[in-house]
N, C-alpha and C positions, 0 to 999 in steps of 0.2 A: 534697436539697441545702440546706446552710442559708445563709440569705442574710446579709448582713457586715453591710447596714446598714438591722437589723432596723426595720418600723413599728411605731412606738410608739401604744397601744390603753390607755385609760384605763377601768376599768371602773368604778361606781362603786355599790356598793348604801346605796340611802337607803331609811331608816325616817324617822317622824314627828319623834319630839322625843321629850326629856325634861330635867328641871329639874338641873343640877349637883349638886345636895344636896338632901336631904328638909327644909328650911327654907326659910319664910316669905318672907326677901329672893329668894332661888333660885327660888323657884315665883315668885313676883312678876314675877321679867325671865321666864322663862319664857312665862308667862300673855300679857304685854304683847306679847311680839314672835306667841306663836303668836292670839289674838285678835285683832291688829291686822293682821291678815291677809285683805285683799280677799274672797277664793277662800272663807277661811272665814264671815266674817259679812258679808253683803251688804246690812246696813243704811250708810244713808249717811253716808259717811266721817266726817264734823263731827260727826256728832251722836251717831256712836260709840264716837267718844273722849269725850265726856263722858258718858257712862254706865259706861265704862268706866274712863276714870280715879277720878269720883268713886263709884261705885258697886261696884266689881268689883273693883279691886285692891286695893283700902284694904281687903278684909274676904277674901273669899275663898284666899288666897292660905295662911292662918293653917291652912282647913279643910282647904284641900289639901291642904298640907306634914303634916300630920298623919294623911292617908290614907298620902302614899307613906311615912311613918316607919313603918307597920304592915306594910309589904311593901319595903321597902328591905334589900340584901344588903352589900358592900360596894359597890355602886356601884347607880344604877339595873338595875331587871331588862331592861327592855327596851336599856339600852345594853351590856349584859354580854351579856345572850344573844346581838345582832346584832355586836357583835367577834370571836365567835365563829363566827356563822354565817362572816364576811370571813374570818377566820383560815384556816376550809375550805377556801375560794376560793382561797384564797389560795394555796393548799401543791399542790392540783390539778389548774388551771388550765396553770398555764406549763410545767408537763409537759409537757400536750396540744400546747402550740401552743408549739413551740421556735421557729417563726420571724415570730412578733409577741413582741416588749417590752409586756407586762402590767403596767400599774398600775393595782391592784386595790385600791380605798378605800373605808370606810365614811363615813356622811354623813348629818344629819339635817336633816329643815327649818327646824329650830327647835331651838335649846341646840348643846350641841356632842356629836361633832364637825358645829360648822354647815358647810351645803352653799355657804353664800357665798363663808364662807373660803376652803373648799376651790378653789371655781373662782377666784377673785381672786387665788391660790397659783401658780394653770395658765395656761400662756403657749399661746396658739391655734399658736403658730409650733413648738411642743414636743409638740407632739402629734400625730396623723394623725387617731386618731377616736377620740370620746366616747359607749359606753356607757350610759345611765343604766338603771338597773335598779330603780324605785319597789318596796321591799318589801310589797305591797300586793295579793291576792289578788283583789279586785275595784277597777275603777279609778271613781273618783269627782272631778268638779273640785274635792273641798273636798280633797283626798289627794296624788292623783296630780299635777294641773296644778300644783300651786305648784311643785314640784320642775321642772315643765318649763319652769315661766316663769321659776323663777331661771335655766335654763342660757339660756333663750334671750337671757335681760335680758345675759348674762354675752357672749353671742356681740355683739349688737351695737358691743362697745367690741373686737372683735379683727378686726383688720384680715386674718391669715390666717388663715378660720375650718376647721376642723377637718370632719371627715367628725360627724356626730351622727346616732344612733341611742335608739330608747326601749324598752323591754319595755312595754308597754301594762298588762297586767293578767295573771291565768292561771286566772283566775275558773272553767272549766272544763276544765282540760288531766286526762286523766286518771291523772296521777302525784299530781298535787293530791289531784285526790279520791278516788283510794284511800289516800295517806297516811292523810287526813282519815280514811278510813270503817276503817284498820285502826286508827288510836288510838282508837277506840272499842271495836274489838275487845279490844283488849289492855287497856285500862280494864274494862272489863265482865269479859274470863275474868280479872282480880283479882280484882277488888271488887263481882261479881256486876252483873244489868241492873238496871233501871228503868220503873216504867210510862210515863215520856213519855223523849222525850230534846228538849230545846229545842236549836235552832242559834240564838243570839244575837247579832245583827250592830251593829255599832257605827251609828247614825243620822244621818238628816241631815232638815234642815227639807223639809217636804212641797213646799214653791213652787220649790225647787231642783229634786227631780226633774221637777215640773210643766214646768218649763223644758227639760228635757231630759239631766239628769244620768240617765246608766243605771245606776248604783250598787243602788238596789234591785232592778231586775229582773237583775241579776248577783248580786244575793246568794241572791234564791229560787232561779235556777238551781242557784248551786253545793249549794243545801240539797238542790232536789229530787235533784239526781244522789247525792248522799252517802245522801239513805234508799233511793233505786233499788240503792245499791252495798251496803247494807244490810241489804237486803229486808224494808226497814220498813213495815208498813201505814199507812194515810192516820191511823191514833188512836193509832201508838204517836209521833209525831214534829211537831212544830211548827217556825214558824220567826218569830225576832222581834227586832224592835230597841230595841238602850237607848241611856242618854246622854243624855236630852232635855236641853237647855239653852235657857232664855227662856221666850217666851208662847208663841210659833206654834207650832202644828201641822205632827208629827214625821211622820217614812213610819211608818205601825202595817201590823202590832199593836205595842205596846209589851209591853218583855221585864216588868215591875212586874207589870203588868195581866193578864200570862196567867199569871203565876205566884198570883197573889194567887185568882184567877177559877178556879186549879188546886187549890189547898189550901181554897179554901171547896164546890171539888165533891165534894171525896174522893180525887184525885190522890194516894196516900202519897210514890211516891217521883219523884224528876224529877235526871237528869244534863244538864248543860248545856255547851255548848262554843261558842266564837266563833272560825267561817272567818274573821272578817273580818280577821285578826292574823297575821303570820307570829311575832311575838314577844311572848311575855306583857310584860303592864305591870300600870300603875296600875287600868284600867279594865275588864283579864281578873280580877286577883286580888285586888285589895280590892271592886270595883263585884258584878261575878259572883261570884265566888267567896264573899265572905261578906256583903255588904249584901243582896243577894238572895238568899245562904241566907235570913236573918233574917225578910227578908217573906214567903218560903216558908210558911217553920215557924210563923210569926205568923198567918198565913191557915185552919191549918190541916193544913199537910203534914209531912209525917214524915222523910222521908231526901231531901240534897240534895246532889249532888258535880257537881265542878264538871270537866271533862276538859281536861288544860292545854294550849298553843296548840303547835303544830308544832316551834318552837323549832329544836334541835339534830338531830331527829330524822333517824336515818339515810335513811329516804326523803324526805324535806322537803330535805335537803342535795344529794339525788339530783334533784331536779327543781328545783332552783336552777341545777344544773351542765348540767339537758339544755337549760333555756332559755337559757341565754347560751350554750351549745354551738351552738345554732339562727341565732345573729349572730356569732360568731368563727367558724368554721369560713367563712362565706362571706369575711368580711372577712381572712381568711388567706391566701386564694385573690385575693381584689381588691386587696387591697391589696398583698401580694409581686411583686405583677405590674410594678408600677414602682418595685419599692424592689432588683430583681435588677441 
């Protein structure tokens, strides 16, 4: 039976961020809104912004803008691929569920499309319930929470709040990681194996996890299950993080370090790939992909490929649709129940 006056279910997949354009002033706002962000650097507020104003914008923003100009498409990668990924959502979804009203949007923490906008767009009184789906395969508070703290900052100013739901992470669901462990497959029967294969996760300061962020002990998880799915031995696979940024002391191994400690032992060849992404960007295809060729080969090593991030991929698409399937299908059921 379908019901007249269907519940309206906002779904929302958010990625990180990225700059409007591959230039200077773009990375600039950029940098400022995603730096000045609590969740991410937890030096104290005052004394952040003066390191950061005069130190960090005024110069960096020039290096940056000229990383993404070497991987820039028409549009950023990482916001092209994640439109896409929505697009999917988009067209599949409201199939399944004729008797919820789906609105299904994409959303970033930082740049656009920003997630502020988006809720400061949404009336609490127009909605029944709120979705959020962090595109983020391990959850981390520098990642994940900020996306939840904008919804919840956004709930305190609505007088009639909405039903809210979160996808937490999927760090081990196993559609993940056999996507994971078949793009290697199908990378390797192209372009042949390699003596190591690195899984490279994007980092975060060591007194973070100290404090109790689970982010690394989810990223070794998903490593070990992807070489268990594999059947990699303990010498042909490692797992490691990059990205360091500041002084303090990162979660290691560092991704530099075992590459470099790779090519001065003999290591010829090394293929590399980072679970931590559901969409390639800046810091899969310029950072991995060719800065850390460079130290590779500079070390010593010979052949270096880089295996690209899930993307569009037709199981990756499949296991975005079973995890929001896991929260619509109930809330189709709870929620028709008062809207018959």
């Amino acid at each position: 039976m379908m019901i007249e006056n269907k519940p309206k279910v906002t779904v929302i997949l958010a990625n990180l961020g990225t700059p409007d354009a591959a230039t200077a002033p773009a990375v600039r706002q950029f940098l400022k809104e995603f730096l000045s962000d609590t969740r991410v650097i937890e030096i104290p507020k005052v004394l952040w912004q003066i390191i950061l104003r005069l130190f960090i914008l005024p110069s960096r923003p020039k290096r940056v803008a000229e990383a993404y100009a070497s991987v820039w498409r028409k549009d950023s990668p990482m916001r092209e691929i994640m439109m896409d990924q929505v697009k999917h959502i988009q067209k599949v979804l409201p199939q399944k569920y004729p008797n919820l009203a789906l609105n299904i949007v994409p959303a970033m923490t930082y740049g656009n499309p920003g997630m502020k906008h988006l809720l400061n767009d949404l009336d609490g009184s127009d909605t029944d319930h709120i979705l959020l789906f962090p595109l983020y395969p391990q959850y981390s508070a520098t990642s994940t929470a900020p996306q939840f703290d904008m919804l919840s900052k956004w709930s305190l100013k609505q007088r009639n709040i909405p039903g809210i739901s979160m996808i937490r992470d999927y760090y081990q669901h196993p559609l993940y990681i056999k996507a994971l462990a078949e793009s290697v497959r199908r990378y390797r029967a192209e372009h042949g194996s390699s003596d190591k294969l690195l899984m490279s996760f994007h980092g975060i300061p060591q007194p973070f996890a100290d404090k109790g962020d689970p982010y690394p002990e989810r990223c070794r998880k998903t490593a070990k299950l992807v070489a268990q799915e594999l059947d990699l031995n303990d010498d042909q696979w490692a797992i490691s993080f990059q990205s360091r940024f500041g002084l303090q002391e990162w979660v290691r191994p560092y991704t530099d370090e075992i590459l470099a400690e790779w090519g001065k032992t003999g290591v010829k060849s090394v293929q590399i790939m980072s679970p931590a992404f559901s969409a390639d960007c800046l810091e899969t295809l310029e950072e991995l992909a060719l800065e850390n060729a460079e130290n590779f080969k500079h070390a010593g090593g010979e052949s270096y490929a880089y295996i690209p991030a899930l993307n569009t991929d037709a199981m990756h698409l499949q296991l975005f649709e079973t995890l929001l399937d896991a929260h619509l299908s109930a809330l189709d059921v709870t929620l028709a129940q008062y809207t018959r």
